[in-house]
N, C-alpha and C positions, 0 to 999 in steps of 0.2 A: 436342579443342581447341574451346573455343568462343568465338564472336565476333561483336559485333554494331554495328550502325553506325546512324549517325541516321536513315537510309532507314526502318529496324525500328521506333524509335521513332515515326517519322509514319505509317509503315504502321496500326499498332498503335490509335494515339490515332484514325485515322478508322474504324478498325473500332468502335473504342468508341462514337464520335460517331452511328453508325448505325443503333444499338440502340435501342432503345425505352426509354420514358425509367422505365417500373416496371421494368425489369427491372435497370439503372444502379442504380434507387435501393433496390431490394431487395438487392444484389448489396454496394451502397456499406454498408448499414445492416449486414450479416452479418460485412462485414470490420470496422466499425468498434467494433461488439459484440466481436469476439474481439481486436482494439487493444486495448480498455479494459480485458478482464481480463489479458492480456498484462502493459498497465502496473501494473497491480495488482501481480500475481507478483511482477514486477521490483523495483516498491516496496518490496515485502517482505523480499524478500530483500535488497536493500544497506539497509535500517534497520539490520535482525539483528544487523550486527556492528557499525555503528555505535554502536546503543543500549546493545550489550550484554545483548539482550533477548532469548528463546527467539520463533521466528517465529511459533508462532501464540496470544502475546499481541498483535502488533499486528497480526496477520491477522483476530480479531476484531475491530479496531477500524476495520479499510478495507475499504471497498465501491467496487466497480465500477458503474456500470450505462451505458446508449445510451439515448438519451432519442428513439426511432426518428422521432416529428413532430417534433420540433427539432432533427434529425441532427445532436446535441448527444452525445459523448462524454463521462462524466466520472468521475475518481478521486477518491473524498472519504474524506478520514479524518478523524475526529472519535473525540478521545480526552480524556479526563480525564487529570491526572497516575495513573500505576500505584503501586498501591501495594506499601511493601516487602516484606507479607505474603504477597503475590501471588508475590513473589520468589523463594519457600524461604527465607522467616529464619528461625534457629534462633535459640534463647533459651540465652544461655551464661553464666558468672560472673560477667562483666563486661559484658555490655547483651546487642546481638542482633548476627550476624553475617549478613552477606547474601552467599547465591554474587556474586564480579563485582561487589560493590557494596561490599563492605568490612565493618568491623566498628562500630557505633554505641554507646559508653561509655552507661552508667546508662540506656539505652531499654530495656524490655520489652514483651512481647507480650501485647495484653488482649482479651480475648472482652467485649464489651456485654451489657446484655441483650435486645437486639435481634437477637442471633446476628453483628453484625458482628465480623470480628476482625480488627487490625492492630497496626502496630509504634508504641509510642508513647512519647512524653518527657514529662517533668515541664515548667513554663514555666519554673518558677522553686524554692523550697527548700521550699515548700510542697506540700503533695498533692495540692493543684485548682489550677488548671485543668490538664489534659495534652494533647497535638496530637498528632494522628496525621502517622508521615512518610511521605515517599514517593519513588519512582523516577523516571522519565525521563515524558516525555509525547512520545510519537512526533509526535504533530500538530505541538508546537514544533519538530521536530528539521527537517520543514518548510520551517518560515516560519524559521529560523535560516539554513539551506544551502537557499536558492530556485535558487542556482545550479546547484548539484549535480542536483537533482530537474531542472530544466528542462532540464539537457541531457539525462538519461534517457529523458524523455518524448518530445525527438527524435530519439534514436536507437530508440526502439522504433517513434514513425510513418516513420519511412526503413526501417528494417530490415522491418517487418510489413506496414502500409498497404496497398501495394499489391501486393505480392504475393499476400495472402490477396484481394484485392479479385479479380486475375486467376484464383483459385481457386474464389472462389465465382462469378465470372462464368461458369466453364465448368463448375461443376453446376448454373446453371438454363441455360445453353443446350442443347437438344437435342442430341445426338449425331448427326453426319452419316453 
């Protein structure tokens, strides 16, 4: 059984208080370096099934990093829209079908000659001009569901923080 009371916690926080203030903040930088890729991970995986996207299309597009002189945490994604190409579209009778995405009437699939290759439409009854289409852009899915991500990101600093914090504190303290 285990049990603890607010003695533990004050106990705790002046043992903290008493340390030296590199070793606090080396301690604080290591735990909030493994936060950050934490919240990554996390990121990642509740897109997945959100977007309907295989994980690591948008695991390419998200980066963690600790900014250790600015003990500045951050998870940035920055993404273009995906394209359908990118998807698995198959080219069929009737346009291109895309796993999870559906099937798109009169679109086909064009190599440039730049080597680019994507899913593309007609604008109109003519043969010029053609658009390329495209998938989901993780970055908006975001700035759509702010609420969603920002409860994530506090239940990964509650659940992680400090624990890892208490973890790396006691691999740079000596052993007694």
């Amino acid at each position: 059984m285990f049990q603890a009371d607010a003695s533990d916690f004050l106990h705790l926080s002046r043992a903290i208080a008493k340390l030296p203030d590199e070793i606090k903040a080396k301690a604080f930088a290591r735990a909030a370096s493994r936060v950050s890729e934490t919240a990554r991970s996390r990121l990642i995986k509740r897109q997945a099934p959100r977007l309907k996207l295989p994980q690591h299309l948008i695991r390419e597009r998200t980066t963690a990093k600790f900014n250790a002189g600015g003990n500045t945490a951050e998870v940035v994604q920055r993404s273009n829209w995906i394209s359908l190409y990118k998807l698995g579209a198959r080219q069929n009778a009737k346009g291109v079908a895309v796993r999870a995405r559906g099937s798109y009437r009169h679109a086909f699939i064009a190599k440039m000659a730049s080597g680019h290759a994507g899913v593309m439409m007609r604008e109109g009854s003519e043969r010029l001009p053609i658009r390329e289409l495209f998938g989901p852009n993780p970055a908006h899915d975001i700035t759509n569901n702010e609420s969603v991500y920002l409860k994530l990101l506090a239940e990964v600093i509650e659940e992680t923080l400090m624990p890892r914090f208490l973890h790396e504190l006691g691999r740079l303290l000596p052993s007694a």
